[in-house]
N, C-alpha and C positions, 0 to 999 in steps of 0.2 A: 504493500500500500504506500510505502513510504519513498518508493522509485516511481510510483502510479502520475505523480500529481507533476512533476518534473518534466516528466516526457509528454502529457499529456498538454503542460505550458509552452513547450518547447513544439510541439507539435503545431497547435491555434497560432503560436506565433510564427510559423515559417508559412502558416496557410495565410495570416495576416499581410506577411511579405509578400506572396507570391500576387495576391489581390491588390496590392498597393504599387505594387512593380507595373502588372499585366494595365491598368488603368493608364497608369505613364504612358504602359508601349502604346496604347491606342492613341492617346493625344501624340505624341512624338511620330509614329506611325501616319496618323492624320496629316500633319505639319509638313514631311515630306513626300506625302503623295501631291501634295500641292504643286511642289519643288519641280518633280519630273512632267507635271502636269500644263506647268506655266504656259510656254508657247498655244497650245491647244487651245487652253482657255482664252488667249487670247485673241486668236484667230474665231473662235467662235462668238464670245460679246464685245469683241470692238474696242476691247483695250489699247491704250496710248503704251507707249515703254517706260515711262516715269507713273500715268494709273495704275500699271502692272503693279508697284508694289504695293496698292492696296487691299489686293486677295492677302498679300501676308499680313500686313498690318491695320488692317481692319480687325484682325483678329487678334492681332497682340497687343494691338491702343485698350481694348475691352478686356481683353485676356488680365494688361498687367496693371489697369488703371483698378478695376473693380476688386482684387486678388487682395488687399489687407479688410478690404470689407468683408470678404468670402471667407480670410482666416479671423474676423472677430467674428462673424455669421457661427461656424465653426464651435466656438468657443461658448459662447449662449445660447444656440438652440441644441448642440451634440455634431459633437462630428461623422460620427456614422450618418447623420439624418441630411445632412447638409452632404456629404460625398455621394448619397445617391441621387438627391437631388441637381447636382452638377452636373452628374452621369448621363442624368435621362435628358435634360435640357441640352447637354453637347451631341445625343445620340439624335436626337429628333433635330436640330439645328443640321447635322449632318446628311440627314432626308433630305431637308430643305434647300442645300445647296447642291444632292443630286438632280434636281429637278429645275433650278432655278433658269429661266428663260432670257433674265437680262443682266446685264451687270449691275445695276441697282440691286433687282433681288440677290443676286451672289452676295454681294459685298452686304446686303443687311444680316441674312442668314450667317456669312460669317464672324459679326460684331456679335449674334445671338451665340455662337458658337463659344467663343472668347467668353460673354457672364458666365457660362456651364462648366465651363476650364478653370474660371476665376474662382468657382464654388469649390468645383474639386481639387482640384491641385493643391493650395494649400490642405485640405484636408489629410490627403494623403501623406503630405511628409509629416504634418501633426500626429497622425497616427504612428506613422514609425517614429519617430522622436522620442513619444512616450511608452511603445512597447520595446525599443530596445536601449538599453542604457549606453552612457557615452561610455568612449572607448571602444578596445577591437569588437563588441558586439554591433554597434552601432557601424563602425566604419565598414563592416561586413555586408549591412544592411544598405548604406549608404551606396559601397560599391554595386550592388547588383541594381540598385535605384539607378545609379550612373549607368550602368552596362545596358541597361534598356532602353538607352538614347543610343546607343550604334545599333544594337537587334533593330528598334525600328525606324534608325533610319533605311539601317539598308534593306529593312523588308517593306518601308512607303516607297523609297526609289525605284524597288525594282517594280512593286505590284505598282505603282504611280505608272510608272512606263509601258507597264505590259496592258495594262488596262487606256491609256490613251492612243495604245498604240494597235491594239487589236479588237477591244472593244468600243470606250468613249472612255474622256475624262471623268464624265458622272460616274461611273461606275465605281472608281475609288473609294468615292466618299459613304455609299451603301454599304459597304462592310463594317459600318461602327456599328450598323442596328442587331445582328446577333450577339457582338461582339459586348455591346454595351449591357442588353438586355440579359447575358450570361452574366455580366458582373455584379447586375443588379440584384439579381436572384442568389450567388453566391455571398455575396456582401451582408444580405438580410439573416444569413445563416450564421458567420463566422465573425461578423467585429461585432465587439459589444459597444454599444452605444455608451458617452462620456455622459458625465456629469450635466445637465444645463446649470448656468450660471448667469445668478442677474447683469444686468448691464442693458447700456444703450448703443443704437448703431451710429456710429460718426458717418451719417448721409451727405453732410456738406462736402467733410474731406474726401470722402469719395468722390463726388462729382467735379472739385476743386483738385485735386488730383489726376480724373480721368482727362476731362475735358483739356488740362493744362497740357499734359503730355501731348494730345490728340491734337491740340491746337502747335505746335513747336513743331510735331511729324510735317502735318498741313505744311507750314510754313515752308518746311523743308524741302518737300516733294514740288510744293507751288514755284519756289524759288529756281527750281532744276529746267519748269519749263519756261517759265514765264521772266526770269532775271531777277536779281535783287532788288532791282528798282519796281517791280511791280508793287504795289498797294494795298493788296490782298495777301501777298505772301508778308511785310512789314508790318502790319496790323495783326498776322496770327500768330507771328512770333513774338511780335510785343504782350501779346495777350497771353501768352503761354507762360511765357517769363513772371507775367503779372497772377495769371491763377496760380502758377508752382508757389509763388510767395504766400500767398493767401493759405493756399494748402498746408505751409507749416507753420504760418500763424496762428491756423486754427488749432492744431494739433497741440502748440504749444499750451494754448488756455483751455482747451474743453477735458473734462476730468477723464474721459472715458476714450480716447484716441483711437484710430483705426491704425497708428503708427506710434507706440510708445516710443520718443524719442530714448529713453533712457537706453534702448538697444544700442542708439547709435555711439552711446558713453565709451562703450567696446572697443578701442583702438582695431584689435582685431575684425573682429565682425564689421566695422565700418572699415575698413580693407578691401574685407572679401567682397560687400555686397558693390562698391568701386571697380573692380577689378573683375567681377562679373559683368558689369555692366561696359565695359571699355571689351574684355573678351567677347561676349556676345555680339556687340557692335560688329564686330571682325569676322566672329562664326558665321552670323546669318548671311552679311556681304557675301561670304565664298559661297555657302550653299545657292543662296539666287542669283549670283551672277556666272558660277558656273556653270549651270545646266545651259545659260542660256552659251556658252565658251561650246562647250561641248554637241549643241543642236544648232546652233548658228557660228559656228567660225569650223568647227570639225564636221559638221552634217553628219550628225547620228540621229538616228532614229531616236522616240522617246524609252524602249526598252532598252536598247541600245546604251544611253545615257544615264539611266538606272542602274544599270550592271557596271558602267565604268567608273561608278560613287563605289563598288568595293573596295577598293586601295585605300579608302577613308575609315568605310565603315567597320570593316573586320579586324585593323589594326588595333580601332576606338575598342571594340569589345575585348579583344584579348591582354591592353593593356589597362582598361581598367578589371579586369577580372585580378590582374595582378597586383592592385591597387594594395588591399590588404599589409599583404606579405611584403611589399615596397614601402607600406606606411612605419612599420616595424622596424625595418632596418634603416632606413634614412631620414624618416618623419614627414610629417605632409607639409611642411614648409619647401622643402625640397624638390614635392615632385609636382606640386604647382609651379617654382621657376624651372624646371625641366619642360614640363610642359607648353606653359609659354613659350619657352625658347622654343624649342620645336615649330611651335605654331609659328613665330614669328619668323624663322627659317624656311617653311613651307611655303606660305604669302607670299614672301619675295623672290622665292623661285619661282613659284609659280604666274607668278608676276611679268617675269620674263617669256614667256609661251604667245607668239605670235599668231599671225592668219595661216603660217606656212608649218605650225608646227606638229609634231610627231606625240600622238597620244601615249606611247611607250615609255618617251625620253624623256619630253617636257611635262606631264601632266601626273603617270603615276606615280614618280619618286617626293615630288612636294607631296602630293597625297599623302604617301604616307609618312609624311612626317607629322601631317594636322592632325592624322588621326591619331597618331600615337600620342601625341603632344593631350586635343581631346579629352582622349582615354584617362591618360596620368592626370590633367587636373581637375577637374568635374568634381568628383569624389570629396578629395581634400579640402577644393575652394568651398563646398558646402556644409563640411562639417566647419569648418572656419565661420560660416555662417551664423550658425546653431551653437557656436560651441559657449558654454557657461552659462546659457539663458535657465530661466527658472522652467517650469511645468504648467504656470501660467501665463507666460510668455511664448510658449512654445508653438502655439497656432500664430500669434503673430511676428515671431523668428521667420516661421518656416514661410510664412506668405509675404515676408519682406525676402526671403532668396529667390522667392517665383518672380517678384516684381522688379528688381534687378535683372534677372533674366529675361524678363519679356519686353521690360523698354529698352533695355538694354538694346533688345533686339532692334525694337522699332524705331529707334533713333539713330541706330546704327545705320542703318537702311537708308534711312530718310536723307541723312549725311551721305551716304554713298552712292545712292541715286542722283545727288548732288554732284558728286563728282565725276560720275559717269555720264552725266548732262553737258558738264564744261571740258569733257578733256576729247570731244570731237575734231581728227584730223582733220586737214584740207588737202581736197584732192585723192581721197583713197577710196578703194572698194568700198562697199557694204560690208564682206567680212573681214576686211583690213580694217575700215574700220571699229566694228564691232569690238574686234580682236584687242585694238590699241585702249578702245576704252573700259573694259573688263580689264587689263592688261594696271594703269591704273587705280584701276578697284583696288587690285590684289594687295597696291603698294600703301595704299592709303589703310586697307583692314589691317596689314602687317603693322604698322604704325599705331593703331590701336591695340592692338595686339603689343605692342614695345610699352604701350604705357602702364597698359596692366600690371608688366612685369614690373617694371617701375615700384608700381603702387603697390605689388605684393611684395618685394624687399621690403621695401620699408614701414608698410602698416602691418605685415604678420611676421616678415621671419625677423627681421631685424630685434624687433621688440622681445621675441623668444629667446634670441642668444644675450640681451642685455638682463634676462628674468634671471636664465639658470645660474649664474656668479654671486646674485644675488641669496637663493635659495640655499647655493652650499655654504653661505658663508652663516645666513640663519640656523642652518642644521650642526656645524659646526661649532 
């Protein structure tokens, strides 16, 4: 009896992981069916090349604007009740842009998409945070959380492709409805639902929040086609500039925050969730402006184009699988600047790949350097995240790493569509041109990618090797 209760915790808890993992891979999954999807999509509702990024960031303006709302939601009504709740709304959102007819409807259906992601996602890592305790349990947990960003990306790319390319783009997005509907049902079985706890929902900072973000992207994308000097791209980024303010004014005075600033007290944690936000900037650039390298300047098919993302994504899975056992021996300050570096070393080779180049020589060795790079820091940068917050903080930890992540994303974007705007040759092909302004990208994401590294020296590792001298000399 007294071996019964042990294996039986140890059991609900790895069926908890596997539900908490399998959730990710669908939204992640989702994300790059997109990715192999893009050109299609755009050929079918009449997208511009700087509109294009709004299939992505229609999704992550909602995804990361609404995401500390979703982790206080979380916290006061239970987070089981609130994760399936995200669930069904991303999976029926996910119908709705199989079917969607215009780009209006696409891009709404996707903003619907994004609240569903924003409910769930922090739920999920709240859930793991508080069933597996910090340390090697947790970074265990962490990593297979991480490792379900390479499984699905390389299984959205490929099924992205294979499905635009054989059947329709729509068809991608139909596989969340069993998919979802399976998690809904096992979910109901296996997490026990948290504590409610009173409180109020901070709705201003939300929308003071969302809107700001959402207004700075605008600006950003409008700038790309229309110039600086337009009127409308100058007035959304003054306005975004102006809601972000308001957003942490509020937070500062209202008792009950969708953002306890006290998180950002953390030298660490206000690091990581910087250095997430400058890496993502970097990540998303290569995923959406590769595909477009790889189907417009190499003329591959869309399946085609999915299968040639494995140099990324199989590296990303088997190095973070080794995350663990690399956290052990070198520590996770470590293999976040390895990783960076890598990233930042891939970028700018890949940077260099032309209209004339060779998908062998110039494309798959940077791959895998991102991927591996990827792989190593994901994991680490996350528990840096999380690391020394309370158990009541812990829904709003985890939904301030989602929210780093996702504007990170969509700022990124917004900026690099920027640059991919102004750095049009005179005088060259279509895919010369193309070529040179992807070309570009790569150098401007690497650069983000150097700043991170930057900011992770000095707000996580640096601060560790100044702690330990200190400690031996207390114990001492």
């Amino acid at each position: 009896m007294s071996n019964a209760m042990p294996d039986s915790q140890a059991q609900n808890a790895n069926t908890v992981l596997a539900i908490i993992v399998a959730s990710y891979l669908m939204i992640v999954v989702d994300i790059s069916i997109v990715i192999t999807g893009l050109p299609r999509i755009q050929a079918s509702l009449g997208f511009s090349a700087a509109q294009l990024s709004w299939v992505t960031n229609a999704y992550t303006l909602t995804f990361g604007g609404l995401l500390l709302l979703g982790a206080r939601a979380g916290d006061i009504l239970g987070r089981r009740r609130m994760f399936i709740a995200g669930l069904s709304l991303f999976t029926m959102a996910s119908m709705a842009i199989g079917i969607a007819q215009s780009a209006v409807w696409l891009l709404t259906a996707r903003a619907i998409q994004g609240v569903g992601a924003a409910v769930l996602a922090p739920s999920t890592l709240a859930l793991l945070s508080t069933h597996f305790a910090e340390g090697p349990e947790r970074n265990r947990a962490l990593s297979m959380y991480a490792a379900a960003a390479g499984v699905g990306a390389t299984l959205g790319l490929v099924l992205g492709g294979l499905f635009a390319d054989l059947v329709s783009w729509r068809a991608g997005f139909f596989i969340n409805l069993p998919i979802g509907l399976s998690l809904i049902v096992v979910a109901r079985r296996h997490i026990v639902e948290t504590p409610k706890r009173p409180g109020r929902f901070d709705v201003g900072g939300a929308i003071c929040s969302t809107l700001g973000m959402a207004a700075l992207v605008y600006g950003l994308v409008r700038a790309a086609e229309a110039g600086w000097h337009d009127t409308l791209a100058q007035s959304a980024l003054l306005s975004g500039v102006v809601l972000t303010a308001v957003f942490v004014l509020i937070e500062r005075r209202i008792s009950q925050p969708i953002l306890p600033l006290r998180l950002l007290a953390s030298r660490e944690r206000a690091g990581a969730y910087l250095a997430r936000m400058l890496f993502l900037g970097g990540a998303v650039g290569f995923w959406f402006f590769s595909t477009q390298f790889l189907q417009g300047v190499l003329h591959m098919r869309p399946l085609q184009a999915g299968l040639a993302f494995l140099p990324v994504t199989l590296p990303n899975f088997a190095s973070a699988m080794a995350v663990p056992r690399l956290a052990r021996r070198v520590g996770n300050g470590s293999l976040i600047l390895a990783g960076l570096s890598l990233g930042v070393a891939g970028l700018l080779w890949l940077g260099q790949a032309d209209a004339g180049a060779s998908y062998w020589t110039s494309v798959v060795p940077p791959m895998l350097l991102i991927g591996l790079g990827q792989g190593l820091l994901l994991g680490p940068l996350t528990a840096a995240g999380v690391a020394g917050v309370t158990r009541d903080d812990a829904g709003a930890a985890s939904g301030l790493v989602n929210v780093a992540h996702q504007l990170g994303g969509a700022l990124g974007l917004g900026l690099l569509v920027l640059v991919f705007a102004g750095a049009a040759p005179t005088g060259a092909h279509d895919s010369q041109a193309l070529a040179h302004r992807i070309s570009a990208v790569m150098d401007a994401a690497g650069l983000l990618l150097a700043l991170a590294l930057i900011v992770s020296w000095i707000f996580i590792v640096l601060p560790r090797h100044k702690v330990k001298p200190k400690q031996l000399e207390a114990i001492s």
